[in-house]
Residue frames relative to the residue before (quaternion, step in Angstrom):
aa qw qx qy qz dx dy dz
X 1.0000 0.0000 0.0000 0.0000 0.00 0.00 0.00
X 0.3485 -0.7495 0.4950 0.2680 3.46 -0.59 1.03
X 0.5409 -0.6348 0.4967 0.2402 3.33 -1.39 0.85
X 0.0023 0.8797 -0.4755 -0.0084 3.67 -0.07 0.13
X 0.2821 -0.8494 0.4252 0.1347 3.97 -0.45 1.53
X 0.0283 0.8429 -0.5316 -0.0782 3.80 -0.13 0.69
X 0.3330 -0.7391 0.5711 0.1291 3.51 -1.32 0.54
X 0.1345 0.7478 -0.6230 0.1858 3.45 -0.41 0.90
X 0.9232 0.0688 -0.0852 0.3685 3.19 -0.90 1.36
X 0.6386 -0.5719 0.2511 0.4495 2.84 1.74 0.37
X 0.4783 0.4885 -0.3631 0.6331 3.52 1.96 -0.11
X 0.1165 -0.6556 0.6810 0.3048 3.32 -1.72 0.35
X 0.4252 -0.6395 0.6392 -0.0397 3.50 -1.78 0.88
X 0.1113 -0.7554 0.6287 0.1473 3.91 -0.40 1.41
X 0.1058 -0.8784 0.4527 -0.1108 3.27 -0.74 0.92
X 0.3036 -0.8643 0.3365 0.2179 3.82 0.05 1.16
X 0.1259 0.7774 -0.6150 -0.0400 3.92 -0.32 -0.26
X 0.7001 -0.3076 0.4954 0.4120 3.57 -2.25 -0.01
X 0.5418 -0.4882 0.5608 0.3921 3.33 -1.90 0.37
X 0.8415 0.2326 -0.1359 0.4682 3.50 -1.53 0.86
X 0.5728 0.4228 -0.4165 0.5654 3.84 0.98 0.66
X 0.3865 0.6961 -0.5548 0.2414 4.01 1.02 0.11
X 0.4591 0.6634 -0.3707 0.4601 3.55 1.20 -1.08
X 0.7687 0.4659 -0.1924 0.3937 3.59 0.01 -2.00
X 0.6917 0.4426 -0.3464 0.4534 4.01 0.94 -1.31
X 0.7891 0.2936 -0.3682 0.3943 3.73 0.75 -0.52
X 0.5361 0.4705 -0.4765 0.5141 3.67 0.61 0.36
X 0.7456 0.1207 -0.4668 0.4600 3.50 0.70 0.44
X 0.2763 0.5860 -0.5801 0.4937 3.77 0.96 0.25
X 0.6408 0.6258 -0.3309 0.2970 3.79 0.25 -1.06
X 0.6373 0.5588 -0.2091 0.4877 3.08 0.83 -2.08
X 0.7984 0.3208 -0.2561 0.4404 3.68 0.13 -1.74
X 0.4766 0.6183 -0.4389 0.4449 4.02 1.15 -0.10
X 0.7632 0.3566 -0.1758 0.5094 3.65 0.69 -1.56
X 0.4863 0.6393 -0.2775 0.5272 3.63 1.34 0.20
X 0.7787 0.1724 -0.1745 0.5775 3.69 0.67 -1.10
X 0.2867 0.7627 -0.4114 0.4085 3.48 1.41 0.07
X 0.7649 0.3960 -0.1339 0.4901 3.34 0.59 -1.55
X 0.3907 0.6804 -0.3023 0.5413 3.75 1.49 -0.88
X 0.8709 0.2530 -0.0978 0.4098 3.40 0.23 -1.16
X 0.3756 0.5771 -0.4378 0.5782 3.63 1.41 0.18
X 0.7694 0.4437 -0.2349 0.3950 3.21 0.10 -1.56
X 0.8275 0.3543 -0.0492 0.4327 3.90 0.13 -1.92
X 0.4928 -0.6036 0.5690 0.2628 3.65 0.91 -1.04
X 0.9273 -0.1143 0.2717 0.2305 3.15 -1.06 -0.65
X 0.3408 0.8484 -0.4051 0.0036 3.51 0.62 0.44
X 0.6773 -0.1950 0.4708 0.5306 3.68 -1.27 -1.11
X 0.3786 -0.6741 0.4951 0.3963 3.15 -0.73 0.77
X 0.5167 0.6339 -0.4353 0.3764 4.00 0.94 -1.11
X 0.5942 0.7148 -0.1229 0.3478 3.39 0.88 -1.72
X 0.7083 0.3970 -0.1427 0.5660 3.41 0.74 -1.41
X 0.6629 0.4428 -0.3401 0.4988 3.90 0.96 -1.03
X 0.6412 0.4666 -0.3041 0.5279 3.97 0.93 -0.45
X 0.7120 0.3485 -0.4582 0.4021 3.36 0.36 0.06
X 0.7238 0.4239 -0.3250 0.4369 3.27 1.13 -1.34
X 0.5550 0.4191 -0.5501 0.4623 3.99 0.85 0.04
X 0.6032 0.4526 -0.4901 0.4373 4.13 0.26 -0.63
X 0.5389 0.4960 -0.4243 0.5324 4.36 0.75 -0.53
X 0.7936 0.3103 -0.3381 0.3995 3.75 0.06 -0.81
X 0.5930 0.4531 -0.4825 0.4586 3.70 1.09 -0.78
X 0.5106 0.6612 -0.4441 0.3237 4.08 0.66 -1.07
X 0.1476 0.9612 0.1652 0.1645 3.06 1.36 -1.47
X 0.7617 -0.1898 0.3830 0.4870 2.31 -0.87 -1.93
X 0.4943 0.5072 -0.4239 0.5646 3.52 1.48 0.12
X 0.6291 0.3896 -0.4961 0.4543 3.85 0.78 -0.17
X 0.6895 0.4946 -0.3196 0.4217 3.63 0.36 -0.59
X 0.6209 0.6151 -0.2518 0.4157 3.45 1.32 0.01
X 0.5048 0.6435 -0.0466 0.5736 2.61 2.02 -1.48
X 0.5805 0.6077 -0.2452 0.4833 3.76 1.19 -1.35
X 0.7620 0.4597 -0.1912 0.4140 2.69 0.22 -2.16
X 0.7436 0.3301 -0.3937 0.4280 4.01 0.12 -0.85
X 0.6319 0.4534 -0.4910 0.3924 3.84 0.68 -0.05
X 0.5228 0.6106 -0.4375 0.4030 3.64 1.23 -0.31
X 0.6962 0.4761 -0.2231 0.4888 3.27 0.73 -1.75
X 0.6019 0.5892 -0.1800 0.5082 3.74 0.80 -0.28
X 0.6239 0.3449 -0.1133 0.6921 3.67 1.52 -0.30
X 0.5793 0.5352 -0.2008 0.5811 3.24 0.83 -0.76
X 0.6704 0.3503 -0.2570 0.6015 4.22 0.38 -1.18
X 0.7046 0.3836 -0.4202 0.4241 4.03 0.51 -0.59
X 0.6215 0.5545 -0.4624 0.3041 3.77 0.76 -0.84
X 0.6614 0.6767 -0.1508 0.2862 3.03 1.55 -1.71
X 0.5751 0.5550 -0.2707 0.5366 3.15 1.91 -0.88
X 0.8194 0.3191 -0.2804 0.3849 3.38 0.15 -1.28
X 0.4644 0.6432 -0.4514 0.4085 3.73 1.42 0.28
X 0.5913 0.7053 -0.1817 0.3462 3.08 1.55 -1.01
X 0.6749 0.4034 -0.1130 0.6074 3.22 1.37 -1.68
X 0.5983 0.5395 -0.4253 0.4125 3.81 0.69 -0.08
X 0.6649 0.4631 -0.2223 0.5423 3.40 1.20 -1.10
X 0.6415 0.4493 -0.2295 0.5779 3.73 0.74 -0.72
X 0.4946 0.5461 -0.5042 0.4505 4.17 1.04 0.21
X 0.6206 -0.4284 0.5113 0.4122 3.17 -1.79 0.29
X 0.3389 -0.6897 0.4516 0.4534 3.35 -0.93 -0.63
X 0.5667 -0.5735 0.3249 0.4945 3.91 -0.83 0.75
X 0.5036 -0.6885 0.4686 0.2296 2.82 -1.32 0.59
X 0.5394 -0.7900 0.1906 0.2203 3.69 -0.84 1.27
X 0.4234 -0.7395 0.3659 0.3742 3.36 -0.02 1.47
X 0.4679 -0.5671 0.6344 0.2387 3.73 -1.47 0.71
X 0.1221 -0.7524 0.6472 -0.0051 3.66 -0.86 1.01
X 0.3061 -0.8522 0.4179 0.0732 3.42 -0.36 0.68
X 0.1810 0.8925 -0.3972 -0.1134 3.63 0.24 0.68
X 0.4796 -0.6542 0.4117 0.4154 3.54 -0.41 1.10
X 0.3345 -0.6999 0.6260 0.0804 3.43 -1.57 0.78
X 0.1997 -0.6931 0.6611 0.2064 3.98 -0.32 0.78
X 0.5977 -0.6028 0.4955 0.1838 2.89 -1.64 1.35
X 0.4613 -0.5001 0.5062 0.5300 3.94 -0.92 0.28
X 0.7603 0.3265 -0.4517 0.3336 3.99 -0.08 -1.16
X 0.4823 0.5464 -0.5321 0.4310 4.11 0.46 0.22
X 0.6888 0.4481 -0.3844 0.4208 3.61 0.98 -1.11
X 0.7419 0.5622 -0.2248 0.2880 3.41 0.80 -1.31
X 0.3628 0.7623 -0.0959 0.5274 3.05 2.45 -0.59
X 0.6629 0.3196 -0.2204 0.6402 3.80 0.64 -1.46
X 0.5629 0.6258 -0.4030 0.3593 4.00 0.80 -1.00
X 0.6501 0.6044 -0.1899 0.4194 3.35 0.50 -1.63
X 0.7413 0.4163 -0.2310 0.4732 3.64 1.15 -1.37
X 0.7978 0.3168 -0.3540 0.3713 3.18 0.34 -1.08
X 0.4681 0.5792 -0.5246 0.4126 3.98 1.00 0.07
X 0.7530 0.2897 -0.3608 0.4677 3.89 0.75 -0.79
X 0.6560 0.5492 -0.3626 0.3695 3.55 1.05 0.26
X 0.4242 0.5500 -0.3864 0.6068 3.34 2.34 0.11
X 0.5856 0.6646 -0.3014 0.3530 3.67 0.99 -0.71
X 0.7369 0.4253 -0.0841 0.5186 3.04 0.45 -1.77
X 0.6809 0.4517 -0.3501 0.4580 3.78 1.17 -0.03
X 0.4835 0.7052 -0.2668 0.4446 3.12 1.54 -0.59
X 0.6413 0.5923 -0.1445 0.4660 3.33 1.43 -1.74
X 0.7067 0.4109 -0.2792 0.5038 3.35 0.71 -1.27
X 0.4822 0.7198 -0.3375 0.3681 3.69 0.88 -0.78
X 0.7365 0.5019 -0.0705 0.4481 3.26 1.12 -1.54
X 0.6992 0.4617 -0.2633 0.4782 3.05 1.18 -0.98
X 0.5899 0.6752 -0.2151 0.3873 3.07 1.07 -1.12
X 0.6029 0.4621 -0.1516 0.6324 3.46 1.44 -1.02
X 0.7457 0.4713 -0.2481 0.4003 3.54 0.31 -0.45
C-alpha cells in the first residue's frame, strides 16, 4: 500500500491508500486543505483535531447542499422526462382546415372582358395620338 503525504492546514499527514487512488487521496486532501485554509484565515491558530472537525463539518455542510441540489435536479429532470413522455405518447392534433376562397369563373371572365376593352380603348388613344 503506497504511503501517501498530505497537507492540511499547513500540517503534513502520512497517510495509506489502494494502488492508483494517490491521484483521488490528494484531490480530496485538497478540498479538506482549502477548507481548513479558510478556518485559519478566519480563527488563527487552532488544535490540530479542531481544525480537521471543522474543515470536515464545512465539506459535509457542503456536500449536503449539493445533495440537496442534486435531488431537486433529478426531480425536474423525472417531471420533464414524464411530460416528454406523454407528449410523445399523444395522439397527434388534429389538422386545422384552412379555407381558401375560390374566385368564381364569371369574376374571372369579368376582369377578361375589362382588360380586352381596356387593351382597346388604348389601342384607340394610340391612334389618335399618332394621327
Amino acid at each position: 500500500m503506497p504511503e501517501v503525504t498530505i497537507h492540511i492546514g499547513g500540517r503534513g499527514f502520512e497517510v495509506s491508500c489502494q494502488e492508483g487512488e494517490e491521484p483521488f487521496l490528494q484531490a480530496a486532501a485538497k478540498l479538506l486543505d482549502d477548507e481548513a485554509q479558510v478556518l485559519s484565515d478566519q480563527i488563527g491558530r487552532m488544535p490540530e483535531s479542531r481544525m480537521l472537525l471543522m474543515a470536515g463539518l464545512m465539506l459535509a455542510d457542503k456536500t449536503a447542499a449539493f445533495d440537496e441540489r442534486i435531488k431537486s435536479t433529478e426531480a425536474k429532470l423525472a417531471e420533464v422526462e414524464a411530460e416528454l413522455t406523454r407528449l410523445r405518447s399523444a395522439p397527434p392534433p388534429e389538422p386545422e382546415r384552412v379555407e381558401v376562397a375560390v374566385v368564381p369563373p364569371s369574376v374571372t371572365d369579368t376582369l377578361a372582358e375589362l382588360a380586352a376593352q381596356a387593351e382597346a380603348l388604348a389601342s384607340v388613344i394610340e391612334e389618335k395620338a399618332a394621327g
